[in-house]
Residue, then its C-alpha position, 0 to 999 in steps of 0.5 A: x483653272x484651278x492648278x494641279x494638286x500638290x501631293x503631300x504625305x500626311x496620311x494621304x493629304x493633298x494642297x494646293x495653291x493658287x500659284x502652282x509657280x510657287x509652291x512646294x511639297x515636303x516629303x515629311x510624314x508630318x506636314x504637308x505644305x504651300x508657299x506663296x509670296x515668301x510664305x510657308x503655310x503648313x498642315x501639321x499635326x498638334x504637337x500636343x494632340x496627334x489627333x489634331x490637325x493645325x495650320x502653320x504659317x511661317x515667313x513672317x519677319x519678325x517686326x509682322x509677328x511683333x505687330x500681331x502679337x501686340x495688338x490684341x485682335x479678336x476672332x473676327x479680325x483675325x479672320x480678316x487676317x488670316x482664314x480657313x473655309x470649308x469648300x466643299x466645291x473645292x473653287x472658292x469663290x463667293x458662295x464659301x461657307x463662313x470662315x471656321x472658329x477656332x484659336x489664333x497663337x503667335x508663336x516665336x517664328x510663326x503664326x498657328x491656327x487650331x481649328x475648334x472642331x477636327x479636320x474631317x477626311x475627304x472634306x476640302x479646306x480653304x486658307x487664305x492670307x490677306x497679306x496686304x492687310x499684315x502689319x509692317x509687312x512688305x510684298x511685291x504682289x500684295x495678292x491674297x495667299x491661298x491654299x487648298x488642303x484635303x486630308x484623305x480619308x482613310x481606306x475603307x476595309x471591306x468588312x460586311x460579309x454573307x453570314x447566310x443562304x437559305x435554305x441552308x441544306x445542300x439537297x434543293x428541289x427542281x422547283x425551289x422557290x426562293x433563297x434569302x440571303x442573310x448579310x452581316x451588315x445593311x446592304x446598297x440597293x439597285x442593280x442586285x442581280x448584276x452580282x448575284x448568278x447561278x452556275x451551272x456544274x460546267x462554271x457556266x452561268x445560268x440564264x435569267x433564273x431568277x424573278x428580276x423586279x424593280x423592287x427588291x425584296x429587302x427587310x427594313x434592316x436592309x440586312x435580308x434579301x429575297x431572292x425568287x427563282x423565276x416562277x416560270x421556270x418553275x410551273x408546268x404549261x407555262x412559257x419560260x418553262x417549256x421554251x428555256x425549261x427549268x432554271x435548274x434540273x434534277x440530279x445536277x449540281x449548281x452554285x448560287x454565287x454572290x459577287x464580292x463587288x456588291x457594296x455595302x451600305x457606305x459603299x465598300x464591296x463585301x469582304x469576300x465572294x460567297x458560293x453555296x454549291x448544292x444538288x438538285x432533287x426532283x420536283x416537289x409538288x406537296x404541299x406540307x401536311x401539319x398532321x405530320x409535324x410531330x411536337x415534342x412538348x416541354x416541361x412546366x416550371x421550366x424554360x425547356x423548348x418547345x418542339x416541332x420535327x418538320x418532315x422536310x425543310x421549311x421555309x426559313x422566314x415564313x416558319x420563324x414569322x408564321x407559327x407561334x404559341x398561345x396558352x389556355x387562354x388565347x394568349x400568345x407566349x412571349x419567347x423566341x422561335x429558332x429553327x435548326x436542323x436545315x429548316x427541318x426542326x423548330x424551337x420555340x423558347x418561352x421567356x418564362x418558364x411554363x406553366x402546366x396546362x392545355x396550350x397551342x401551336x398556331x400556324x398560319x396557312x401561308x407557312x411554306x416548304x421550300x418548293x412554295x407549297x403552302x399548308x394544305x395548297x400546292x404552289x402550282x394551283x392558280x399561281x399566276x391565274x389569282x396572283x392579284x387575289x390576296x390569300x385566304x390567311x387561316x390558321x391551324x392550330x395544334x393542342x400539346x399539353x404541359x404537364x408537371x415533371 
């Protein structure tokens, strides 16, 4: 059994020794420190490079020091002498990984090794002294000396936030579909719905309102969510809906809140806990027409957007993915799609400036409102009855002209 660890004050260093009898900590933010058999074997920081972490040992007499510094050793026999490992196991024992290069010195009063590459935090090292093979070096216990030292790392400021919750309008219908949660950095997966929850206006949470699967629905970024809203919660004549009713009702007021304790990709919680409070309208059940989207066209010879007024919010991830333009030719323009206006006002920007003639606007039929309707098809029309059937994907397209100012 390994003795208890020694504290040490070097940012967070910990040591310990193999005798827990003869060791002792120093209260210095410099060093931090062991001692076996006479010897005081030290972490310190490089005096020529703070950045730099060395091991220092020291109660060696005089003739020992003398003895080394004359015999000219080369790196593998100084290992036999005198060794740093890396443990990861933090035991020692046969399977250690290789003694670490790095630059023996004798100095005045004490012997230093560098280590070639920097301590890193959170990594355990192992030093060991073979004390029975020093020169002209008299001990009792003639035992190796060993010591374990660990540098801390350093705490991790929470630093990833929630930059975005769509829809981002704070009117939403009774039987809104989804929300995608927009974080500032990749996310951890698993057990997301432990730190997601709707509340009601009471501060009560809501029960089970969202569509809880294995798979979370994450881009490849890990930096979007989609988060459904149960969908039978949502379509009428189904059980969840008539035994639990819907996940939310029309005139009341909820929180969507996502939990600060929900870790990010290396494991820290978000810096702060985010809350998007909203009301609730009646249900919408039409599906968007594209008869109604009225198209502000550009100039030619300019970058000036192109235009689409929705008359309602539209889905944010289908609206930027599903609808672009193409020119006279078929050919799809090269640009960037934003929306604005929650949801309800798309831009498109070309990245060359217009050149005059016919052009279009495609839209695929699976763009959606917020409610899941999708052009020309209600979301409740065989929903469950032909979940397994792949949609029919079409497209509409929508003629504007670019005309010379």
């Amino acid at each position: 059994m390994l003795p208890s660890l020694l504290a040490g004050s070097l940012a967070g260093c910990v040591f310990r020794s193999s005798n827990s009898s003869e060791h002792t900590a120093t209260a210095s933010p410099a060093v931090a420190v062991a001692v076996q058999q006479g010897l005081t074997i030290r972490w310190v920081k490089h005096p020529a490079d703070a950045g730099k972490m060395v091991v220092e040992v020291e109660g060696l007499t005089s003739e020992t020091l003398n003895a080394l510094s004359g015999a000219g050793l080369d790196p593998t026999q100084w290992t036999q002498l005198f060794a740093v490992y890396v443990d990861p196991t933090g035991q020692g024992g046969g399977d250690a990984l290789p003694a670490i290069q790095g630059h023996y010195a004798v100095l005045p009063n004490r012997l230093r090794f560098e280590p070639q590459f920097p301590v890193q935090p959170g990594m355990t090292y192992r030093v060991e002294i073979q004390t029975e093979k020093l020169p002209k070096w008299v001990s009792a216990k003639r035992q190796p000396v060993v010591a374990w030292f660990r540098l801390a790392a350093p705490a991790r400021v929470p630093k990833t936030v929630v930059e975005a919750v769509y829809p981002s309008i704070g009117q939403l219908p009774e039987n809104l579909l989804k929300f995608y949660i927009h974080f500032s950095g990749p996310m951890s997966r698993g057990s997301i719905y432990e730190h997601i929850k709707l509340l009601d206006a009471a501060g009560h949470a809501v029960e089970l309102p969202f569509l809880e699967i294995d798979e979370e629905l994450w881009n490849p970024e890990l930096t979007r969510l989609t988060l459904f809203i149960d969908p039978g919660r949502i379509k009428r004549g189904v059980q969840p809906l008539e035994e639990l009713g819907p996940a939310m009702e029309s005139g009341k007021r909820y929180t969507l809140v996502i939990d600060q304790k929900w870790q990010d990709g290396d494991g820290v919680p978000l810096k702060q806990t985010y809350r998007k409070t909203f009301t609730v309208t009646p249900p919408d059940r039409r599906p968007p027409d594209s008869a109604e989207w009225k198209i502000q066209a550009p100039d030619a010879g300019t970058r000036q957007p192109l235009a689409i007024r929705f008359p309602e919010p539209m889905d944010h991830a289908l609206a930027l993915r599903l609808i672009w333009v193409v020119d006279a030719d078929q050919q799809r323009i090269a640009g960037q799609s934003v929306l604005s206006d929650h949801e309800r006002l798309w831009h498109f920007i070309p990245e060359r400036n217009w050149k005059a003639g016919p052009h279009q606007i495609m839209a695929v039929n699976l763009v959606e409102d917020l409610a899941g309707n999708s052009l020309g098809k209600p979301f409740e029309v065989d929903v469950f009855e032909k979940i397994q059937i792949k949609p029919s994907r079409e497209t509409v397209a929508l003629p504007f002209d670019v005309r010379s100012p």
